[in-house]
C-alpha positions as a printed Julia matrix, in Angstrom:
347×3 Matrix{Float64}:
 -16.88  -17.12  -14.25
 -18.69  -19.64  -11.5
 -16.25  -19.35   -8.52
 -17.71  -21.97   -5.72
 -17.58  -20.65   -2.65
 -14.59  -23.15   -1.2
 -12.63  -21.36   -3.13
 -13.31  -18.34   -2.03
 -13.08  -19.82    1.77
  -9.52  -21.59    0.85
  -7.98  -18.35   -0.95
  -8.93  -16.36    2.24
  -7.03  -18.95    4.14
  -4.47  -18.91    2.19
  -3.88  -15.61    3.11
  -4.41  -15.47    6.47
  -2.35  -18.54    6.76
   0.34  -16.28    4.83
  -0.07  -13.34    6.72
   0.57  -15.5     9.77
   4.12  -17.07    8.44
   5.08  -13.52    7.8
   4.45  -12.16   11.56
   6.07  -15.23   12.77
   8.82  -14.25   10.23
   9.16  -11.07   11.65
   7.97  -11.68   15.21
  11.14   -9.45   16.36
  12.25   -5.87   15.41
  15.42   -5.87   12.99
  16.17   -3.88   10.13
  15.81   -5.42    6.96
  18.06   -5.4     4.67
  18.23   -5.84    0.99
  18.85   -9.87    0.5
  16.17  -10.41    2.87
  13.61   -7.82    0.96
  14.55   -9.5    -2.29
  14.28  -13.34   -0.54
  10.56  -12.0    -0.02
   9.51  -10.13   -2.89
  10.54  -12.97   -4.73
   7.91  -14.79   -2.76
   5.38  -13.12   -3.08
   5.82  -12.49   -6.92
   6.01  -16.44   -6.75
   2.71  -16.78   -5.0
   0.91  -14.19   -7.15
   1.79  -15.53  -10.29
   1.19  -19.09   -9.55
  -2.56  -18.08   -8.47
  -2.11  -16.38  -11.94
  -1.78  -20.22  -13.7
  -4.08  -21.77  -11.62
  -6.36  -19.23  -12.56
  -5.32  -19.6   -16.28
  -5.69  -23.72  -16.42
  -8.86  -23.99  -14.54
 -10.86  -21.04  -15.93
  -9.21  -20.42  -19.34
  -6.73  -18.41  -20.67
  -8.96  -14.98  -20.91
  -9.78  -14.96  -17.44
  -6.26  -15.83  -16.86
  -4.96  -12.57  -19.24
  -7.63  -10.78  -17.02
  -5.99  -11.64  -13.66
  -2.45  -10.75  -14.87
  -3.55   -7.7   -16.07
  -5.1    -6.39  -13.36
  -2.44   -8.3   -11.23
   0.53   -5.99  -13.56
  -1.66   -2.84  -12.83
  -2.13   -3.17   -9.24
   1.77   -4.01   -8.78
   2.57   -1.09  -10.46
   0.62    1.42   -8.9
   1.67    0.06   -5.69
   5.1     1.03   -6.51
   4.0     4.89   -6.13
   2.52    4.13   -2.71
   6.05    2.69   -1.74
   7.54    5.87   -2.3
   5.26    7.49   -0.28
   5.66    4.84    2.66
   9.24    6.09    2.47
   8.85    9.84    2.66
   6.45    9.18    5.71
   9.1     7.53    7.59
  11.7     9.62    6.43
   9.99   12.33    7.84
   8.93   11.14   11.17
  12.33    9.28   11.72
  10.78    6.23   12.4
  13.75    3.83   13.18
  13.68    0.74   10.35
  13.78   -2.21   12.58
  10.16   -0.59   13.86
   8.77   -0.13   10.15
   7.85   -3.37    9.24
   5.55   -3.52   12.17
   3.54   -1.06   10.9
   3.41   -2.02    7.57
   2.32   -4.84    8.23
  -0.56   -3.41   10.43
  -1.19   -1.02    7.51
  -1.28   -4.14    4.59
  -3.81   -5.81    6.97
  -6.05   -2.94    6.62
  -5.81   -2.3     3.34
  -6.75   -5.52    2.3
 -10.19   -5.32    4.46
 -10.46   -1.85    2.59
 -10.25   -2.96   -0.63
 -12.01   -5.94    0.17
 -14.74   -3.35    0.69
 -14.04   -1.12   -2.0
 -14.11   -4.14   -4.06
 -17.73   -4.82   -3.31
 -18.7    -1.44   -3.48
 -17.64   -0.99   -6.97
 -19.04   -4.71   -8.31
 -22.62   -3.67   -6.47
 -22.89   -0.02   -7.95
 -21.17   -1.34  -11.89
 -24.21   -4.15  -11.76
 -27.18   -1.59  -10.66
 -25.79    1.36  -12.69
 -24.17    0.94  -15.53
 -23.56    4.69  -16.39
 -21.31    4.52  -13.01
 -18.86    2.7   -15.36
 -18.29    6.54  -17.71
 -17.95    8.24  -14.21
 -15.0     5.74  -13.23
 -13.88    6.33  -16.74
 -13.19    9.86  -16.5
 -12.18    9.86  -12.79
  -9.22    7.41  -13.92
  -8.63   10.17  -17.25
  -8.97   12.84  -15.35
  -6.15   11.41  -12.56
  -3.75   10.22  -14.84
  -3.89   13.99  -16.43
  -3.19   15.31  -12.86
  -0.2    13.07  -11.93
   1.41   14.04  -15.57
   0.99   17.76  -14.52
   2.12   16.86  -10.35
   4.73   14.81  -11.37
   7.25   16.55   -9.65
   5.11   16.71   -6.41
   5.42   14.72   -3.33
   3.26   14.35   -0.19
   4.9    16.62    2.68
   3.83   15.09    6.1
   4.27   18.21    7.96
   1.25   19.64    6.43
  -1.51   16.63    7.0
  -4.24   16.97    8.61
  -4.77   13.4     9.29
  -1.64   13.85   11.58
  -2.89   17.62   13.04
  -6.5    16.4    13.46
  -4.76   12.79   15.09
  -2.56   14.71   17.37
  -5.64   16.81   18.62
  -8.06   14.27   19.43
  -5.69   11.14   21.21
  -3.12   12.04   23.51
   0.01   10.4    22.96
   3.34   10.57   23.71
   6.48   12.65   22.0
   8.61    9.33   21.43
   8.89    5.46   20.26
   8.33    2.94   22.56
   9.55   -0.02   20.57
   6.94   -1.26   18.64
   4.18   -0.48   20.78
   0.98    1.75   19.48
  -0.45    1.96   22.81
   0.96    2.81   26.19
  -0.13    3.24   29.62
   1.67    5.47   32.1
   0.55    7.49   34.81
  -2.21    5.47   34.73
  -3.34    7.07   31.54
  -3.54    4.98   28.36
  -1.43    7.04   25.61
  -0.9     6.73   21.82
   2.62    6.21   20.65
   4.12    7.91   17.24
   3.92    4.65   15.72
   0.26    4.63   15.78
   0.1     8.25   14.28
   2.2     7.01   11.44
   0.02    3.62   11.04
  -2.8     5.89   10.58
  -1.58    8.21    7.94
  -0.32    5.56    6.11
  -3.32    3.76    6.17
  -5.27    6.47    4.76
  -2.7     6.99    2.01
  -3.65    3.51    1.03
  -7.08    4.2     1.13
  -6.38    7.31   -1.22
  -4.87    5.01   -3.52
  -7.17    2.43   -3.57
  -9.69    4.98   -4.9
  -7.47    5.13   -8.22
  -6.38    1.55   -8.15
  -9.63   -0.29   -7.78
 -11.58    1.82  -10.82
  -8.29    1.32  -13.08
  -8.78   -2.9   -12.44
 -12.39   -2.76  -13.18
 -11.66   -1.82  -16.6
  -9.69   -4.73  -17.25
 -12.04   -7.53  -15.56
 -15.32   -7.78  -14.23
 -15.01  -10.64  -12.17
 -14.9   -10.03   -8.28
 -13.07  -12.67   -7.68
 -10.29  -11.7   -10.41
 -10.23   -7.62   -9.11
 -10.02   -8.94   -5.14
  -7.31  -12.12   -5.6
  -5.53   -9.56   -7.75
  -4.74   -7.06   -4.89
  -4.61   -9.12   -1.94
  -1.44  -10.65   -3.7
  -0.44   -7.49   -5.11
  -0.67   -5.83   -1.66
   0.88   -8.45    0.16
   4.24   -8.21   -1.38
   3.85   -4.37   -0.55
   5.97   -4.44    2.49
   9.22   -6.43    0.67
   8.79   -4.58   -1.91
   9.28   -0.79    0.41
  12.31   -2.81    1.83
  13.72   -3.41   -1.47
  12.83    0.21   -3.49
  12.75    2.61   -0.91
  16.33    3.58   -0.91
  16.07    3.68   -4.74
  12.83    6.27   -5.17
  15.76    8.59   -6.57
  15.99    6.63   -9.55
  12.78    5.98  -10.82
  12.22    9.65  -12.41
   9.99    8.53  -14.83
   7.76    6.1   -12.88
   5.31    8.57  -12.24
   4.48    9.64  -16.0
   4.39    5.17  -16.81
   1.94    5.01  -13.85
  -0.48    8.23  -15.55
  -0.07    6.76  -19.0
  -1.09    3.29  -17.73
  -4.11    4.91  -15.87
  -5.49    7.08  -18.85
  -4.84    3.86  -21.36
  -7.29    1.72  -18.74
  -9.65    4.91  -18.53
  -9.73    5.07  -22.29
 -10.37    1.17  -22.23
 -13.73    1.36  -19.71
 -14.69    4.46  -21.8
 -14.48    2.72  -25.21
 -16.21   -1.04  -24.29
 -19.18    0.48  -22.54
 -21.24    1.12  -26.24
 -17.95    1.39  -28.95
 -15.45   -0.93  -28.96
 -13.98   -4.21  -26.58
 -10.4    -3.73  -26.55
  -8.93   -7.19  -25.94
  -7.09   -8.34  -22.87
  -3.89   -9.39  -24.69
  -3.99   -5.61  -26.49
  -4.8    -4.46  -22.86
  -2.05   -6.51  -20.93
   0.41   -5.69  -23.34
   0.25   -1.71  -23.18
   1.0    -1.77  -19.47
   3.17   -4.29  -19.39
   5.29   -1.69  -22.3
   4.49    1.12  -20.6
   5.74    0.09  -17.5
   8.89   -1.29  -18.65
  10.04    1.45  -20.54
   9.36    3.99  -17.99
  11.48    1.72  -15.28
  14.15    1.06  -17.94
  14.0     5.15  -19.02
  14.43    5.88  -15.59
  17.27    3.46  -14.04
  19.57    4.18  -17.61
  18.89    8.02  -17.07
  20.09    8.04  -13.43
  22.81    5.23  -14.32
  25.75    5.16  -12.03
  23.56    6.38   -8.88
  23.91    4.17   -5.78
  21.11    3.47   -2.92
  20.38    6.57   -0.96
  18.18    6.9     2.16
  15.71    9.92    1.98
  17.06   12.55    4.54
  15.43   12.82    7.59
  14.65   16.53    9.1
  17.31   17.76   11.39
  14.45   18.45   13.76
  12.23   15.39   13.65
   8.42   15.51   15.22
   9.35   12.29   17.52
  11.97   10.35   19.0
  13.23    7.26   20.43
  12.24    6.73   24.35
  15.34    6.21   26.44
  15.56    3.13   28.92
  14.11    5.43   31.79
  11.01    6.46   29.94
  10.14    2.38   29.27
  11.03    1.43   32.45
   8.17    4.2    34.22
   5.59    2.21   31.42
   2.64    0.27   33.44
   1.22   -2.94   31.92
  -0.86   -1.83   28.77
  -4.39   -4.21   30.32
  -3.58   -3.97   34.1
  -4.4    -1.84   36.8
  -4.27    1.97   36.12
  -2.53    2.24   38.92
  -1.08    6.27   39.68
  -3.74    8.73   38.82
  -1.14   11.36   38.4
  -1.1    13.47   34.66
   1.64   12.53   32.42
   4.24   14.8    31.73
   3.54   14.85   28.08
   0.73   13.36   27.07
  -0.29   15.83   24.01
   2.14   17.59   21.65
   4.43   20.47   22.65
């Protein structure tokens, strides 16, 4: 596949120039409702599979099946990182007119991540070809472990990305709008928000170590496995607006999500010296799988409405009254007082 590299330049620019509308889109804090999510996962769906046919007409139809597939599979898996997105700000009460802030903070990293994953994975599959069994198994071995931990969730109170976070940068007990930083006392502070940016950014980088094997088996093209995230991941944050109130529902998501990562494991394992299964075969299966798990899932827990995860009755932050913003100095001035803040580690 010869990919020239203005077209690597204008897809780039395409989604800066997209990442751009959506911050102006969002420039102020409101909660976002459920029309609106849907109004914008539609868009980006849009996007995505457009790229898909322009893919499909300029550089055939296999490269085209390869894209969707690893397009499909990407989407999909995303969906689990959603529900984790939501338990994290369940947990820390982070109000929802503040949330899109930091996802959109936390898509902007994971697409330089992956971006970087991405060559990682292209430069070691090229100069070591046995890498390709290793990814193999690592995808087998995961989809076996989410089977068994399907009933499992991430419980924030116990990271130590937050404990180690909380240790080493002072910060502040409560939300300052949408502010990460803060000075006050003359003492430049971390706000919750930024605590939460970071955990979910590593939660994204823990998922990118299944996702980015699990596309490799389906394409070896760069440019397919990168253009296949970025617009998978950028319809990430419409998509927590739109399904986060449903995680309740999807009760079998997690068991489509192993399946479709063992069937791609099984895939790399079999074309390195057996057998080629082809894309069509390939994009089928999770297409199926997925399906069937979502349909399982929504007819088994039929008749249940949207429900917002429950927040602790005794959350680890909370809101800053006026008084508190109105003692905040200018984040890049003068450091003016010299005085110790009140509070500026954890109780």
């Amino acid at each position: 596949m010869d990919v020239p590299f203005w077209v690597w330049a204008a897809v780039l620019a395409f989604i800066v120039v997209m990442l751009a509308v959506d911050l102006f889109a969002h420039r102020h804090a409101h909660v976002i409702g459920v029309r609106e999510a849907a109004v914008w996962s539609g868009v980006w769906v849009a996007l995505g599979v457009a790229f898909g046919a322009i893919v499909w007409s300029v550089w055939g139809p296999e490269f085209g099946q390869q894209y969707f597939a690893g397009y499909l599979i990407e989407k999909s898996l995303a969906v689990d990182n959603v529900f984790v997105w939501a338990i994290i700000f369940s947990y820390f009460a982070v109000p929802r007119e503040y949330q899109h802030r930091v996802l959109f903070l936390g898509v902007l990293g994971a697409l330089v991540f992956r971006g970087v994953f991405i060559a990682a994975g292209a430069v070691l599959i090229q100069n070591f070809t046995w890498i390709l069994y290793v990814f193999a198994a690592f995808l087998l071995y995961t989809g076996y472990r989410m089977i068994r931990q399907r009933n499992e969730h991430l419980d924030p109170a116990k990271s130590a990305v937050l404990r180690a976070f909380r240790r080493l940068v002072p910060m502040t007990e409560a939300y300052h709008d949408q502010k990460l930083l803060v000075r006050r006392g003359g003492m430049l502070l971390a706000t919750p928000l930024l605590a939460v940016l970071v955990l979910v950014e590593v939660t994204d980088v823990v998922f990118a170590v299944d996702s980015i094997p699990a596309i490799f088996a389906v394409t070896d093209e760069v440019f397919l496995v990168f253009t296949a995230n970025a617009f998978a991941v950028l319809g990430l944050r419409a998509m927590y607006f739109l399904l986060a109130d449903l995680v309740h529902r999807f009760i079998y998501l997690k068991i489509g999500l192993a399946l479709v990562l063992i069937w791609v494991g099984t895939k790399m394992m079999l074309k390195i010296d057996i057998f080629y299964i082809p894309t069509t075969l390939s994009l089928a299966v999770v297409a199926t799988i997925i399906t069937v798990s979502v349909v399982a899932s929504l007819r088994a827990t039929r008749g249940q409405g949207r429900r917002v995860l429950a927040a602790p009755t005794d959350p680890p932050f909370r809101v800053a009254t006026e008084a508190e913003n109105a003692v905040l100095e200018p984040l890049w001035g003068s450091r003016g007082a010299t005085s110790t803040p009140s509070d500026p580690r954890p109780r």
